[in-house]
PDB file with SEQRES, HELIX, SHEET and CRYST1 records, atoms N, CA, C and O in Angstrom:
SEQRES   1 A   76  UNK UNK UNK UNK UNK UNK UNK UNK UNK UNK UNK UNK UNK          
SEQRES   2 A   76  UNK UNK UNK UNK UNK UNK UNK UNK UNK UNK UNK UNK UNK          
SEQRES   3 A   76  UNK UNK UNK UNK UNK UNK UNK UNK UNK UNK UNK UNK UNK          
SEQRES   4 A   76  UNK UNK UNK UNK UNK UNK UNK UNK UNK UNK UNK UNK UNK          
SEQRES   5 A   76  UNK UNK UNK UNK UNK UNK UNK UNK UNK UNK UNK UNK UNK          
SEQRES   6 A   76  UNK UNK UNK UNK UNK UNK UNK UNK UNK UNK UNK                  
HELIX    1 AA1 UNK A   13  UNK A   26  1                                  14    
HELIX    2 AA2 UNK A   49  UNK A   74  1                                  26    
SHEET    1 AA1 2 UNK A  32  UNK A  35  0                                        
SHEET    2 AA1 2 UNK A  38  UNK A  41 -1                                        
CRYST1    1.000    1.000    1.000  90.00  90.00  90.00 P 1           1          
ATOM      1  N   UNK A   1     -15.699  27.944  -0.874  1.00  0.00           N  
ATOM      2  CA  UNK A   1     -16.789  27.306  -0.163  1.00  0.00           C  
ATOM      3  C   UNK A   1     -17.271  28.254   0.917  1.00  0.00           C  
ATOM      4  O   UNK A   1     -16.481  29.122   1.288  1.00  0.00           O  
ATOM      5  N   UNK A   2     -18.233  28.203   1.355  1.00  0.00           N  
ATOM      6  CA  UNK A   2     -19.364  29.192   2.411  1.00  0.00           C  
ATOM      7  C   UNK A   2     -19.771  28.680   3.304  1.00  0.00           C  
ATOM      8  O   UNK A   2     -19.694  27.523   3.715  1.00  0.00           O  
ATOM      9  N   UNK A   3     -20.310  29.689   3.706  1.00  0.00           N  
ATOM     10  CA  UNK A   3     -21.056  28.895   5.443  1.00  0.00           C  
ATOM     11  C   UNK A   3     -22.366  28.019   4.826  1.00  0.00           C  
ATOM     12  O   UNK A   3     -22.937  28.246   3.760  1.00  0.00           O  
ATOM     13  N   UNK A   4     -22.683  26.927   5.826  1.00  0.00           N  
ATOM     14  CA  UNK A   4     -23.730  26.146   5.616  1.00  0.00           C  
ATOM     15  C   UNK A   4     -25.194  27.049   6.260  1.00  0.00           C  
ATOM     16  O   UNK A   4     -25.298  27.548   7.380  1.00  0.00           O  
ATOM     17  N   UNK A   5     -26.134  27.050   5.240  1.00  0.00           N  
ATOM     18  CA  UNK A   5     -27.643  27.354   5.730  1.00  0.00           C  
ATOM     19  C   UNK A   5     -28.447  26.064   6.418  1.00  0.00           C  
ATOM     20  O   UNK A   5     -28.275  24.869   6.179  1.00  0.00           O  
ATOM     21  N   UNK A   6     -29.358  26.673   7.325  1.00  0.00           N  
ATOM     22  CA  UNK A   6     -30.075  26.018   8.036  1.00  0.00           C  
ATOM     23  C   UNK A   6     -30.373  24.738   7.187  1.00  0.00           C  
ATOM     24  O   UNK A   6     -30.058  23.555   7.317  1.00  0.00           O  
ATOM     25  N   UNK A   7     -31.288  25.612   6.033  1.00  0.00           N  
ATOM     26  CA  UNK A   7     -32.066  25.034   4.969  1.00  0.00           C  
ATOM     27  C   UNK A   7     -31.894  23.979   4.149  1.00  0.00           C  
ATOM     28  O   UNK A   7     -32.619  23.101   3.682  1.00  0.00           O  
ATOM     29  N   UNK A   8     -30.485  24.353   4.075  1.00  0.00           N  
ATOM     30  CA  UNK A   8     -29.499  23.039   2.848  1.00  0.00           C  
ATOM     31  C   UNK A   8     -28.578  21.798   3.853  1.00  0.00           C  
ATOM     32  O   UNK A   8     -28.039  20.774   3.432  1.00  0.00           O  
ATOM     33  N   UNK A   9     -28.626  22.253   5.117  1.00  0.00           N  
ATOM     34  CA  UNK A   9     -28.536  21.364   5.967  1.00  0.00           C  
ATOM     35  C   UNK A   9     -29.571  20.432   6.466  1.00  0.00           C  
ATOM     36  O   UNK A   9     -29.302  19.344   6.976  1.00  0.00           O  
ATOM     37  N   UNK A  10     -30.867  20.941   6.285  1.00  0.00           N  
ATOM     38  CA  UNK A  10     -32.335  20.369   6.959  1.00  0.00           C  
ATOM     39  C   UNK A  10     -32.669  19.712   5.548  1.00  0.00           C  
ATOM     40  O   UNK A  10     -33.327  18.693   5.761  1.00  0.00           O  
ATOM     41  N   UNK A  11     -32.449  19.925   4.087  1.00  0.00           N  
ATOM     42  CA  UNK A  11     -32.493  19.414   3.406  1.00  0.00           C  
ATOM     43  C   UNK A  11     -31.743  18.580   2.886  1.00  0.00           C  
ATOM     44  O   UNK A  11     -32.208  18.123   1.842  1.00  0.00           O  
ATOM     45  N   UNK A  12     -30.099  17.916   3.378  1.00  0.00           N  
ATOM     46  CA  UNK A  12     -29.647  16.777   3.518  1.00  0.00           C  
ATOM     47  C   UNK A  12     -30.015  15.957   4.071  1.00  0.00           C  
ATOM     48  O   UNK A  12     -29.901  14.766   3.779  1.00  0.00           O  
ATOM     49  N   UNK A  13     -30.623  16.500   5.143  1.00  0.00           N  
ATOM     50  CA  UNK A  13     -31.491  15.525   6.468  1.00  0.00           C  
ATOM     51  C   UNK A  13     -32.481  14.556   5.937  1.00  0.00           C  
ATOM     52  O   UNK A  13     -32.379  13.339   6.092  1.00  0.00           O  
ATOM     53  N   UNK A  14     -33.506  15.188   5.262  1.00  0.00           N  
ATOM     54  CA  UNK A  14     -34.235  14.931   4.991  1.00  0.00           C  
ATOM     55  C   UNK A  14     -34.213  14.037   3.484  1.00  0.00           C  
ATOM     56  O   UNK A  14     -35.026  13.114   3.505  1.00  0.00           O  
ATOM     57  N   UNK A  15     -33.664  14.119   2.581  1.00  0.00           N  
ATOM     58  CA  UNK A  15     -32.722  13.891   1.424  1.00  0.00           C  
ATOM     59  C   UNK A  15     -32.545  12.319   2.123  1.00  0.00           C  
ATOM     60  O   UNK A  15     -33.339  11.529   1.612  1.00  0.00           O  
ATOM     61  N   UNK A  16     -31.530  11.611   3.350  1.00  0.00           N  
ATOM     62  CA  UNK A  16     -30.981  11.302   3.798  1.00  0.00           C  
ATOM     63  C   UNK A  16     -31.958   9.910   4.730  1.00  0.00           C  
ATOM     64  O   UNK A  16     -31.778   8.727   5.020  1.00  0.00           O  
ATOM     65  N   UNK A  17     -32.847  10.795   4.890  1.00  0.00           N  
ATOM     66  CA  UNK A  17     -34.183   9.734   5.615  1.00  0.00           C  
ATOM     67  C   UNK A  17     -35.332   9.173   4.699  1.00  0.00           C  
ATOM     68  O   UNK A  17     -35.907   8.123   4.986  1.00  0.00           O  
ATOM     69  N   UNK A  18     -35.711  10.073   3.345  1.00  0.00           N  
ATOM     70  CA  UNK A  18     -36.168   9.533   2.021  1.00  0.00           C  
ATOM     71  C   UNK A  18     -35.471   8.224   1.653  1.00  0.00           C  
ATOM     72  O   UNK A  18     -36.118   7.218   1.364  1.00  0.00           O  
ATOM     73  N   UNK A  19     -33.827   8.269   1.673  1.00  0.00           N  
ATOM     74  CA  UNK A  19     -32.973   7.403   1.178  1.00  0.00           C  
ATOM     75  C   UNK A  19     -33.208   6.359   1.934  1.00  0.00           C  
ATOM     76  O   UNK A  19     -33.416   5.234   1.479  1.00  0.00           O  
ATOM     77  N   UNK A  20     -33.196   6.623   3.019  1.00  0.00           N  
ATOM     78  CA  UNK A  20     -32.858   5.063   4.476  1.00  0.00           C  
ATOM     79  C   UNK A  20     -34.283   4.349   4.185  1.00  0.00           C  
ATOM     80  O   UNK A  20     -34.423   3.132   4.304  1.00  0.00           O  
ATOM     81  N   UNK A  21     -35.370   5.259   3.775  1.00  0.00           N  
ATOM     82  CA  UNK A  21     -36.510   4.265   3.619  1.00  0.00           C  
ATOM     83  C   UNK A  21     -36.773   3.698   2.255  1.00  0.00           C  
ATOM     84  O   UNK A  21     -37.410   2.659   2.082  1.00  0.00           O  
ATOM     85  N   UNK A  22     -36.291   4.377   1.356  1.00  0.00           N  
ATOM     86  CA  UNK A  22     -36.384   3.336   0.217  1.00  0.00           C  
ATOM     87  C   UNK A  22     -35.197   2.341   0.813  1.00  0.00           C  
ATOM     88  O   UNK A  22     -35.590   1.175   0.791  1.00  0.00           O  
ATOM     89  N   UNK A  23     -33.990   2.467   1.287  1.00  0.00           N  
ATOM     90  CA  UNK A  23     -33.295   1.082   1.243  1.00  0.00           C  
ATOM     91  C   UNK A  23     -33.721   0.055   2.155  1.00  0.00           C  
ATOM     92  O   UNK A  23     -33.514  -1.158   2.115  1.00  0.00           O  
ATOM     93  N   UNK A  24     -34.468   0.885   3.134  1.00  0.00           N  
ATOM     94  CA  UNK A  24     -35.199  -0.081   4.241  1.00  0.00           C  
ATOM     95  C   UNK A  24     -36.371  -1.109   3.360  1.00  0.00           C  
ATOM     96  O   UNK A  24     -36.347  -2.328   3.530  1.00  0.00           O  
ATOM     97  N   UNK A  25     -37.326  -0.483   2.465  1.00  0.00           N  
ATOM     98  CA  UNK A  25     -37.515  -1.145   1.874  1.00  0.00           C  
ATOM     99  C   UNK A  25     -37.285  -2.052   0.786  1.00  0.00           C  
ATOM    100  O   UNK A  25     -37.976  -3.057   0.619  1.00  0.00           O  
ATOM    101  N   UNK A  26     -36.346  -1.728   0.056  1.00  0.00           N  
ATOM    102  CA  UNK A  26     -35.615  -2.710  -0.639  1.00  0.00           C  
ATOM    103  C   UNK A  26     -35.153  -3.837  -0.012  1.00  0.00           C  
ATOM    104  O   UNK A  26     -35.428  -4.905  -0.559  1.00  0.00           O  
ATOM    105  N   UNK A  27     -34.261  -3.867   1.416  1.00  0.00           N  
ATOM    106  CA  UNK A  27     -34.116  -5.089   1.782  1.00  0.00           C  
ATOM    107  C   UNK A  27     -34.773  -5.706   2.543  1.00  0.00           C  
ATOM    108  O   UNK A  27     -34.237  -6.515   3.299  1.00  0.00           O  
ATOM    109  N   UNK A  28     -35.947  -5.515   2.546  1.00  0.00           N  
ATOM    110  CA  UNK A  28     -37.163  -6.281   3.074  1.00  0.00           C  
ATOM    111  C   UNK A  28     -38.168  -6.881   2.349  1.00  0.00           C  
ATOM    112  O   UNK A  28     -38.918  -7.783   2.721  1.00  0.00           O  
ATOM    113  N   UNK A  29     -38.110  -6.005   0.705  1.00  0.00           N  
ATOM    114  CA  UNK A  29     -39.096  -6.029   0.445  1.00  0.00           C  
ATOM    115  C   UNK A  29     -40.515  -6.242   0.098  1.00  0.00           C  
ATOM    116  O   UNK A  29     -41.248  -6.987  -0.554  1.00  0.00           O  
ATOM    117  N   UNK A  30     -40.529  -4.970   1.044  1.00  0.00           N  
ATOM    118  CA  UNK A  30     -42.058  -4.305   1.665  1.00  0.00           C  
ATOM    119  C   UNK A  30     -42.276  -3.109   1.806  1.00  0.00           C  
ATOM    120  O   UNK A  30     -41.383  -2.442   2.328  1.00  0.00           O  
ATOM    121  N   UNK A  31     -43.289  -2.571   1.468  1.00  0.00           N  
ATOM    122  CA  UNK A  31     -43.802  -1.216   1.154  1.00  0.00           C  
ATOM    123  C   UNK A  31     -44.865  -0.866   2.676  1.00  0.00           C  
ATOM    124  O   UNK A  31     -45.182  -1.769   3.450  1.00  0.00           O  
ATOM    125  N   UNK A  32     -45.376   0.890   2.904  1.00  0.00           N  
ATOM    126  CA  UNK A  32     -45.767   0.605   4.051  1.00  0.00           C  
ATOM    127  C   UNK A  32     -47.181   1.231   3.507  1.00  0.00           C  
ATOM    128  O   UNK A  32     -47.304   2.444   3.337  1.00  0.00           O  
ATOM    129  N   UNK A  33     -48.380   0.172   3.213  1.00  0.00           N  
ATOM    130  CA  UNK A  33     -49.883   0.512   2.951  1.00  0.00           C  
ATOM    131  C   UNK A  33     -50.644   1.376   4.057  1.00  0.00           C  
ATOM    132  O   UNK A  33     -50.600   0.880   5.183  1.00  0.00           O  
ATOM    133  N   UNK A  34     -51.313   2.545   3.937  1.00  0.00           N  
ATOM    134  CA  UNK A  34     -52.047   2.839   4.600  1.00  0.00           C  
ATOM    135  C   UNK A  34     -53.775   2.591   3.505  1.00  0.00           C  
ATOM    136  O   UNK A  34     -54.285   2.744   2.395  1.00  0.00           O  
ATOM    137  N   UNK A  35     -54.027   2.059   5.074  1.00  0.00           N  
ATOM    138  CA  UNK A  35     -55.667   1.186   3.924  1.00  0.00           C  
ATOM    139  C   UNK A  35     -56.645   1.772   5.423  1.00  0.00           C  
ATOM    140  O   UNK A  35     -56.517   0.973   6.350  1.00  0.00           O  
ATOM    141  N   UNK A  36     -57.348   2.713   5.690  1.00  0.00           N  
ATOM    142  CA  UNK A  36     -58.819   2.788   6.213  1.00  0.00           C  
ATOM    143  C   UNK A  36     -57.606   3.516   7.594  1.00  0.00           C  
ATOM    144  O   UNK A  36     -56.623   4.198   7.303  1.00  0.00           O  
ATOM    145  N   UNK A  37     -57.895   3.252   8.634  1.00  0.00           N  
ATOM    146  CA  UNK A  37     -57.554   3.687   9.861  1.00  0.00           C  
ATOM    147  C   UNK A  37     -55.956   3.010  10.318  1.00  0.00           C  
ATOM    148  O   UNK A  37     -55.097   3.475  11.067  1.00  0.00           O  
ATOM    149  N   UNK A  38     -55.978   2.087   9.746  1.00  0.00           N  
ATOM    150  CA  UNK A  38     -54.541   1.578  10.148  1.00  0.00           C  
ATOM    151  C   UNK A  38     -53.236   1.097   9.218  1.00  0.00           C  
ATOM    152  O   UNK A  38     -53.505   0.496   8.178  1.00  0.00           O  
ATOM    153  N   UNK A  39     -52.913   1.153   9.294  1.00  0.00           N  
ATOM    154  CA  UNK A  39     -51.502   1.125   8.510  1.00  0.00           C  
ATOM    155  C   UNK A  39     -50.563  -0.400   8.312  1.00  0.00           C  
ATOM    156  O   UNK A  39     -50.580  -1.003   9.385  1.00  0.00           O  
ATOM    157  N   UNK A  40     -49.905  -1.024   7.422  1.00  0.00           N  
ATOM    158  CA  UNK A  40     -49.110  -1.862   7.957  1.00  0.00           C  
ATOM    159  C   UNK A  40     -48.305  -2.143   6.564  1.00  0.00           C  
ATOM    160  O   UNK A  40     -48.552  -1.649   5.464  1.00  0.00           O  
ATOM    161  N   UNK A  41     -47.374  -2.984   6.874  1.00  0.00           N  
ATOM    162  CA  UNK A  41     -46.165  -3.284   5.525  1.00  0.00           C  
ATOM    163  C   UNK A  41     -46.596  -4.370   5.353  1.00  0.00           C  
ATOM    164  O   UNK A  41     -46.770  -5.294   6.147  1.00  0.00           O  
ATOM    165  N   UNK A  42     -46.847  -4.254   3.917  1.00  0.00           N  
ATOM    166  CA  UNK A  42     -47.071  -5.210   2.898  1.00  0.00           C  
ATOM    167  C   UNK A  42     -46.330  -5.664   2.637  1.00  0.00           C  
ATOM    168  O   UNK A  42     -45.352  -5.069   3.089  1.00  0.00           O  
ATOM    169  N   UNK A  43     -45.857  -7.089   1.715  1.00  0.00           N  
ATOM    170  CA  UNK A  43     -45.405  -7.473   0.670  1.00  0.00           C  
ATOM    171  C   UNK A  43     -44.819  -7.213  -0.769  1.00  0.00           C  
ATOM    172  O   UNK A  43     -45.702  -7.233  -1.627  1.00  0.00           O  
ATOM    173  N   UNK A  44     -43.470  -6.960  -1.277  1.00  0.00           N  
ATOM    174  CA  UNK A  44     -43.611  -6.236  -2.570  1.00  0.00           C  
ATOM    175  C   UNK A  44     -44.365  -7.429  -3.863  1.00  0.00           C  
ATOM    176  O   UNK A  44     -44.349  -7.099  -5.049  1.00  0.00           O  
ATOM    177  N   UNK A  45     -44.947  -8.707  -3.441  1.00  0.00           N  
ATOM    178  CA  UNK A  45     -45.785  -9.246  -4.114  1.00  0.00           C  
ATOM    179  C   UNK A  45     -47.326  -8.627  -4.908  1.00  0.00           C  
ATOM    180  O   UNK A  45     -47.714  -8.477  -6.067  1.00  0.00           O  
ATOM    181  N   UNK A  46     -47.934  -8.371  -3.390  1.00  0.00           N  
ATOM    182  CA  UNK A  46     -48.943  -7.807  -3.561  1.00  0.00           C  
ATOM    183  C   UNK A  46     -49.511  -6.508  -3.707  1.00  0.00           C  
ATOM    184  O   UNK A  46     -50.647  -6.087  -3.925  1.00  0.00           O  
ATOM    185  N   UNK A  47     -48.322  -5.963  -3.512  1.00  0.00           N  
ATOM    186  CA  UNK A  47     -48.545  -3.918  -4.285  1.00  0.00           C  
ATOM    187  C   UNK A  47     -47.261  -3.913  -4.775  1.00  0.00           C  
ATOM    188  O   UNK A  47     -46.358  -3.476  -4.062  1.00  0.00           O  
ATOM    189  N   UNK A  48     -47.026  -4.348  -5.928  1.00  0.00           N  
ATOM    190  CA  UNK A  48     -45.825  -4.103  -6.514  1.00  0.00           C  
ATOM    191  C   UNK A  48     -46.019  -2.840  -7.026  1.00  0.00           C  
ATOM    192  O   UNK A  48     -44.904  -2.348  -7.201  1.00  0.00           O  
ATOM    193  N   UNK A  49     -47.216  -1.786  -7.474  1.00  0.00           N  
ATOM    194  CA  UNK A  49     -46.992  -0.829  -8.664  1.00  0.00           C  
ATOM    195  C   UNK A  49     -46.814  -0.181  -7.230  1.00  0.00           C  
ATOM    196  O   UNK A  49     -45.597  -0.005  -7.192  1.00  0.00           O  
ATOM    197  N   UNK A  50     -47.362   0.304  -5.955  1.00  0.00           N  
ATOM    198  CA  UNK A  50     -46.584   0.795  -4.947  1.00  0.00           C  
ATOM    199  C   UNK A  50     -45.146   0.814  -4.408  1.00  0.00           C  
ATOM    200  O   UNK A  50     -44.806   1.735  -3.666  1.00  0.00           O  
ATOM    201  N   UNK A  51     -44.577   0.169  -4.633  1.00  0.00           N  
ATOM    202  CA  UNK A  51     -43.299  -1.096  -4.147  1.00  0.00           C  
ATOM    203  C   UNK A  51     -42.546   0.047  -5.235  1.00  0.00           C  
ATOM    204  O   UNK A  51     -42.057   1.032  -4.682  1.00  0.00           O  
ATOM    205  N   UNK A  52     -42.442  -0.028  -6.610  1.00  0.00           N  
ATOM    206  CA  UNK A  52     -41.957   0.446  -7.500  1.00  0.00           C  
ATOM    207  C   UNK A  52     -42.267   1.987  -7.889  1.00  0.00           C  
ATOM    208  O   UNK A  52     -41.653   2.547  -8.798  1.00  0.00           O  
ATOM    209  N   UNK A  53     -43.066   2.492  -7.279  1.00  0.00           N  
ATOM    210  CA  UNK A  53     -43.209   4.148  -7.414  1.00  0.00           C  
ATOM    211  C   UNK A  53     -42.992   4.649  -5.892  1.00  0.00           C  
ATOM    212  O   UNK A  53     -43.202   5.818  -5.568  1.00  0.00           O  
ATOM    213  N   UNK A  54     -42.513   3.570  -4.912  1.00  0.00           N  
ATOM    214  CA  UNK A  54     -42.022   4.242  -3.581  1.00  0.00           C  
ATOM    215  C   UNK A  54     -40.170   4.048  -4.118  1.00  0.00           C  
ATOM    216  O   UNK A  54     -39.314   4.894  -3.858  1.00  0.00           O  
ATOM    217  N   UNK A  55     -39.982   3.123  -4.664  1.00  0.00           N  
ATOM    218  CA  UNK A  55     -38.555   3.113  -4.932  1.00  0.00           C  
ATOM    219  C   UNK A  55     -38.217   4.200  -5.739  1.00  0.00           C  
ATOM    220  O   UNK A  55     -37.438   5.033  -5.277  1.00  0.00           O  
ATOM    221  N   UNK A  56     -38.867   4.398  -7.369  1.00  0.00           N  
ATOM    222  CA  UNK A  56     -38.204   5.312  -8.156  1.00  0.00           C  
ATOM    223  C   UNK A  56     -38.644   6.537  -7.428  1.00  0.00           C  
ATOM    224  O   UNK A  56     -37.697   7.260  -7.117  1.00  0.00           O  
ATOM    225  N   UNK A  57     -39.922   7.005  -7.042  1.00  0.00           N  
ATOM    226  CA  UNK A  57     -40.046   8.136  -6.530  1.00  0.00           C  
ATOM    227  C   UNK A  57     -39.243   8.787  -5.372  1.00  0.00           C  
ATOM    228  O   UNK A  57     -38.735   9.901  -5.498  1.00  0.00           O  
ATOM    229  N   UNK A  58     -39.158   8.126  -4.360  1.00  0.00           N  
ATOM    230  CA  UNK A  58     -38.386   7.849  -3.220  1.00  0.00           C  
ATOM    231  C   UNK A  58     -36.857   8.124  -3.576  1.00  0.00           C  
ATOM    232  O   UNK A  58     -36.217   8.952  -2.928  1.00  0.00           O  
ATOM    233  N   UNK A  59     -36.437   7.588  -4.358  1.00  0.00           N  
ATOM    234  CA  UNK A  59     -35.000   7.345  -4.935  1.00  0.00           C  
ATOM    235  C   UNK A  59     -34.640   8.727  -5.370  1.00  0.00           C  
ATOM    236  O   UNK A  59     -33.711   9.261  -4.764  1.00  0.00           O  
ATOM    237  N   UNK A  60     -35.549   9.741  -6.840  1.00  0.00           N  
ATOM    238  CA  UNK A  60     -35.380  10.341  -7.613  1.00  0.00           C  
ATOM    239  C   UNK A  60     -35.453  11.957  -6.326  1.00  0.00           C  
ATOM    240  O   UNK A  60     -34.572  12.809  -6.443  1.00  0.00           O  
ATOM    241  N   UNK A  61     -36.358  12.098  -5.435  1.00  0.00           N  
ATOM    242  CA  UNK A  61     -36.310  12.920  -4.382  1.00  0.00           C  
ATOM    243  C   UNK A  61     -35.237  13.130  -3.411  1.00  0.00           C  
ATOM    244  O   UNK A  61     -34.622  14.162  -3.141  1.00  0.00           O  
ATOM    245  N   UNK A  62     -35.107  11.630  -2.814  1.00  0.00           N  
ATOM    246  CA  UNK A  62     -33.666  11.898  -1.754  1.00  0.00           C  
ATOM    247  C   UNK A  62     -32.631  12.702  -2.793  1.00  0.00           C  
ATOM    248  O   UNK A  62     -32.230  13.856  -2.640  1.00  0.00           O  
ATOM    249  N   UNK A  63     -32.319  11.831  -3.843  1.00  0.00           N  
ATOM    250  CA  UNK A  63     -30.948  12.284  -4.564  1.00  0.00           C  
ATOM    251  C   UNK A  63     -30.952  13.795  -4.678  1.00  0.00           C  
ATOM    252  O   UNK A  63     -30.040  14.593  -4.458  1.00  0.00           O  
ATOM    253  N   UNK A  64     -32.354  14.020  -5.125  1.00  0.00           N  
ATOM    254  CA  UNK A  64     -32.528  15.446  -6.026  1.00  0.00           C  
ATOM    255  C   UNK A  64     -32.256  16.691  -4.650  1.00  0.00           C  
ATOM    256  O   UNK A  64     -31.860  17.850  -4.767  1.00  0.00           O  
ATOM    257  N   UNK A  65     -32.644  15.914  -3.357  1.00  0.00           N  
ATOM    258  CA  UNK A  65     -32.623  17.036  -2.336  1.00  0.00           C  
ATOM    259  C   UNK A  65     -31.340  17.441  -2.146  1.00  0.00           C  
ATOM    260  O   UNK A  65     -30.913  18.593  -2.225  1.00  0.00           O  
ATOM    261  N   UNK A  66     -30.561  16.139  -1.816  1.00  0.00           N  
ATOM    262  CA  UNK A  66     -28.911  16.138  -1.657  1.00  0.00           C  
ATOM    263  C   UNK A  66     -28.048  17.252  -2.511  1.00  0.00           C  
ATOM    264  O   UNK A  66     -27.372  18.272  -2.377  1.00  0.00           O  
ATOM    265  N   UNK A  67     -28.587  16.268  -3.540  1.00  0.00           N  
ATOM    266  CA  UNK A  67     -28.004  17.500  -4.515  1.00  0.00           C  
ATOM    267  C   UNK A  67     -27.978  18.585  -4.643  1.00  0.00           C  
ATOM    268  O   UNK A  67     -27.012  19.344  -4.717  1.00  0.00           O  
ATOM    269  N   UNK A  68     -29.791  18.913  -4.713  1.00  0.00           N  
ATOM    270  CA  UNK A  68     -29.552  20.731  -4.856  1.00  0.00           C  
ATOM    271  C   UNK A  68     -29.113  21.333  -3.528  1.00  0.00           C  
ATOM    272  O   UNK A  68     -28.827  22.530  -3.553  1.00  0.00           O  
ATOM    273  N   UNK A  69     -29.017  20.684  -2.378  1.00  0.00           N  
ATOM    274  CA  UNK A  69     -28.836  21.315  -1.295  1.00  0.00           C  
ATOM    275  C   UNK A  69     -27.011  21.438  -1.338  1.00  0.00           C  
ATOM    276  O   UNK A  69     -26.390  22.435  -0.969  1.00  0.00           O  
ATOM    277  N   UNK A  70     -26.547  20.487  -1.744  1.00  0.00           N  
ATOM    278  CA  UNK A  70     -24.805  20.674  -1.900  1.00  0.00           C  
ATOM    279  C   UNK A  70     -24.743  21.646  -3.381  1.00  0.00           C  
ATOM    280  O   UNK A  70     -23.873  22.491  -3.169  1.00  0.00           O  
ATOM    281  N   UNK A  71     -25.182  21.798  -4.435  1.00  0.00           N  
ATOM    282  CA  UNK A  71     -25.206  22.918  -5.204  1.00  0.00           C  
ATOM    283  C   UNK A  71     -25.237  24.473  -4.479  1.00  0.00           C  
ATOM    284  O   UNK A  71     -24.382  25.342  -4.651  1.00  0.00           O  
ATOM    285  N   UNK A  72     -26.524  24.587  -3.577  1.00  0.00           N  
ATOM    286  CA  UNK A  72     -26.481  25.530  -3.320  1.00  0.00           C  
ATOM    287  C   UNK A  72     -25.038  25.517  -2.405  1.00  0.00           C  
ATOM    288  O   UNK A  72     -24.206  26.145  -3.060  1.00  0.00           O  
ATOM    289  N   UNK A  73     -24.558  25.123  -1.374  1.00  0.00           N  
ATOM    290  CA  UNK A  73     -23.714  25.369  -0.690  1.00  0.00           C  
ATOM    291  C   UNK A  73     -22.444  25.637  -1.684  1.00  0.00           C  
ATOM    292  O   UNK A  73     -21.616  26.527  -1.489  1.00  0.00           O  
ATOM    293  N   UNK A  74     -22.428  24.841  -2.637  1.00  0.00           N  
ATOM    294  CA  UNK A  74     -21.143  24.861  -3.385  1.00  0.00           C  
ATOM    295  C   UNK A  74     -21.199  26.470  -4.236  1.00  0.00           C  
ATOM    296  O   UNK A  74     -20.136  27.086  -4.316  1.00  0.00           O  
ATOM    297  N   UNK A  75     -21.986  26.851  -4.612  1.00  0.00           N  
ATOM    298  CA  UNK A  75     -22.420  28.310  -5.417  1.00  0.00           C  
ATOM    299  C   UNK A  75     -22.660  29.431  -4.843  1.00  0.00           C  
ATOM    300  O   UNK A  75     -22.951  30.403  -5.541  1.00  0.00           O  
ATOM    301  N   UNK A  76     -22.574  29.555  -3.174  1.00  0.00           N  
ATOM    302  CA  UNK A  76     -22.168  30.803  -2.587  1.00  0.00           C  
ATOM    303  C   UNK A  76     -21.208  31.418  -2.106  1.00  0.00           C  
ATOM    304  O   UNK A  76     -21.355  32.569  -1.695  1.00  0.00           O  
TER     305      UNK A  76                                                      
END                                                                             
């Protein structure tokens, strides 16, 4: 095992805060609409195809960051 980079550390981080907001939204669920100048959380009633491409998308990114960022650490 090797020293940790900035990079693969700032990319757990981040990996890590992707994650907290899909679960933030899951147990609320509510998605956060930006519509014209202001912003606010919806309902997963009424933007479900949002609701469901912030989860899988959201989901498939955190993991993927985590990951490659502990790959790289693990492979130098």
């Amino acid at each position: 095992m090797s020293q940790l980079a900035v990079g693969d550390v700032a990319r757990i981080g981040v990996g890590c805060v992707v994650l907290a907001y899909v679960t933030y939204c899951v147990l609320n669920q509510k998605v956060w609409i930006r519509k014209g100048f202001s912003g606010s959380w919806k309902p997963r009633d009424e933007y479900s195809k949002s609701y469901t491409l912030t989860f899988a998308g959201g989901t498939v990114i955190g993991i993927w960051m985590i990951l490659l960022a502990l790959h790289n650490i693990m492979t130098l």
